[in-house]
C-alpha positions, 0 to 999 in steps of 0.5 A: 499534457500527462506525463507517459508512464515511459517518461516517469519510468525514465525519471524514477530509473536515473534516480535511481541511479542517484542512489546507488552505493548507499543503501539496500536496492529495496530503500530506495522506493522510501526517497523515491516516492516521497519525492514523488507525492511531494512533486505530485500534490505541490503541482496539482494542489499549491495555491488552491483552497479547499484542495484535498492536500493543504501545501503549505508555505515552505511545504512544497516541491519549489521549495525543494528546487530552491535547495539544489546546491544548498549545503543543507539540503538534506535537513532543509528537505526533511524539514519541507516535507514535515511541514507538508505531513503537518499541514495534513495530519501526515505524521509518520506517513510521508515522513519517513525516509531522512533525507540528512541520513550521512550512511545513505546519502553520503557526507558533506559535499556528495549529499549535496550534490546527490540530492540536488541532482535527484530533485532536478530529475522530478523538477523536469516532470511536469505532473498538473494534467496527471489524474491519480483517480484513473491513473495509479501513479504512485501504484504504477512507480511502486511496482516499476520500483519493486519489479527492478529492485527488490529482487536485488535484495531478496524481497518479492514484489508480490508483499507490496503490490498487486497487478491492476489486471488481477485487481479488477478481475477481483473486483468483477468476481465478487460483484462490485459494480455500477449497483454498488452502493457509496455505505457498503464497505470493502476490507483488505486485511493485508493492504499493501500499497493499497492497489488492490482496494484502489482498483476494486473501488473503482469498479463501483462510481457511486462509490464504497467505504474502504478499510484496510490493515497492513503490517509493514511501516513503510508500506502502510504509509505508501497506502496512506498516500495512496489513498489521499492521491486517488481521492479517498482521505477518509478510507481507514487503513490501519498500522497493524499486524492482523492476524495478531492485533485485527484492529476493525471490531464490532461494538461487542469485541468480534470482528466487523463484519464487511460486504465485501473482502479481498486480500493478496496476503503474503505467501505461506508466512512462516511468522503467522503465530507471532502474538497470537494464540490460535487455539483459543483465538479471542474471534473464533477464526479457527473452528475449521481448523488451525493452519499449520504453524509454519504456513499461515496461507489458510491463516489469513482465508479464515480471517477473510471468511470471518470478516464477511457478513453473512451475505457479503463476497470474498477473494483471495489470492493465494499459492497453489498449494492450497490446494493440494496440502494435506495434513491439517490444511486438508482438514480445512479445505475439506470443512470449508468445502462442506460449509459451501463457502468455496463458490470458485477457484481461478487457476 
């Protein structure tokens, strides 16, 4: 029987609970949901050829459980889960968290005994019936995580993860449907924890190539198993910032042109000319206009509209301020208005 989201919801909780005192509340979704993908693949594809995810000999969840009350528990798990990132060319991916890190998870005896309680909370789950395809577990736990800790410690929820409602909303609205085709492409140029993409490609069951591009290390790398989970090994996220550094180009130098494009990018970032200079962008993104320094919302708009083809479909989440600013944002939305590119706003 699949496990109940109240059920993984209690599991990720006393978890939690095992990491408190070491480390920001927003660290813990690193230990967290490495564990989780290592539970969830070990239970589905251990033993099975040709499955999606090799788990290796001494790369698995058992040999997790195998180390509760190990004095070396925390060297022995970073070595399983390196074993496993190998076996699937994961490096830098579901690596990232050390699991022997004394600041975080304490010396000698306390490690060990918080890391052996910890895999024994995932032991109990029992994750075989679980289907990531229709069931976001790892985008459901991200969100349970982010909801209740981030805020802990001024991060927003909103950087990470995009609700599943909003994201099939998305979807519908700029046409992704049964007509879809599997050589059509999709592009978030903000990915997250790729929820977005996820829930927007699920619209389409014949299928739609998937890009993405994310700045956050430890986000990207959440999207990169997110993407393996739901069946999509081959979607192309990229490890990069944007704005400054857009990684997706055609063979002549500009951007690549995408059927379809959606984005919650994060909100009003006052960072947003970091690495770039926006009066003589390389991608012409800016001929209608230069946002503001200090807010980059219209920033990322303009990289959207520039990443369409000339027939494709775009939506973006953005603040309401949009709007209503004035200055050089009224600037903007004036030009863009005029251009038509502006079809409807859902307030």
């Amino acid at each position: 029987m699949a496990v109940k989201k109240s059920d993984l919801y209690r599991s990720l909780w006393s978890s939690c609970d095992e990491l408190r005192g070491g480390m920001d509340a927003s660290q813990y979704k690193d230990y967290i949901l490495t564990l989780l993908f290592v539970k969830y693949v070990s239970d589905r594809y251990a033993g099975k050829e040709d499955a999606v995810i090799e788990v290796p000999e001494g790369g698995s969840f058992a040999d997790m459980v195998r180390l509760k009350g190990d004095k070396e528990i925390g060297d022995a798990i970073n070595k399983i889960v390196g074993r496993l990132a190998e076996a699937n060319a994961l490096k830098g991916v579901i690596d990232q968290a050390d699991f022997n890190d004394e600041t975080r998870l304490g010396r000698g005896k306390e490690m060990q005994d918080r890391l052996s309680r910890l895999v024994a909370i995932f032991e109990d789950l029992d994750l075989r019936a679980n289907r990531a395809e229709g069931d976001d577990l790892l985008g459901d736990a991200y969100e349970y995580l982010m909801r209740h800790f981030a805020t802990e410690s001024g991060k927003s929820k909103g950087q990470f993860y995009t609700p599943a409602e909003v994201s099939r909303v998305i979807a519908k609205v700029i046409g992704i449907g049964p007509d879809t085709r599997q050589d059509q492409t999709i592009y978030d140029p903000a990915s997250g924890s790729g929820s977005l993409l996820l829930k927007a490609s699920n619209e389409a069951p014949r299928g739609i190539s998937i890009y993405g591009q994310e700045m956050d290390n430890a986000t990207w790398a959440l999207s990169r198993m997110n993407m393996i989970l739901h069946g999509h090994p081959g979607a192309e996220i990229w490890h990069d910032n944007t704005l400054a550094s857009p990684y997706f180009k055609e063979s002549d130098g500009s951007l690549k042109k995408f059927d379809f494009a959606v984005a919650n990018p994060p909100f009003s970032s006052k960072a947003w000319t970091n690495g770039l200079d926006p009066e003589n962008d390389e991608f012409g993104r800016f001929e209608y206009g230069i946002p503001p320094a200090k807010n980059g919302d219209y920033a990322f708009l303009l990289h959207l509209i520039t990443s369409l083809k000339s027939t494709g479909k775009g939506a973006i989440i953005l603040p309401h301020g949009v709007l209503f600013r004035g200055h050089r944002e009224a600037d903007i939305r004036r030009n863009l208005v005029r251009q038509g590119f502006i079809r409807g706003i859902i307030g």
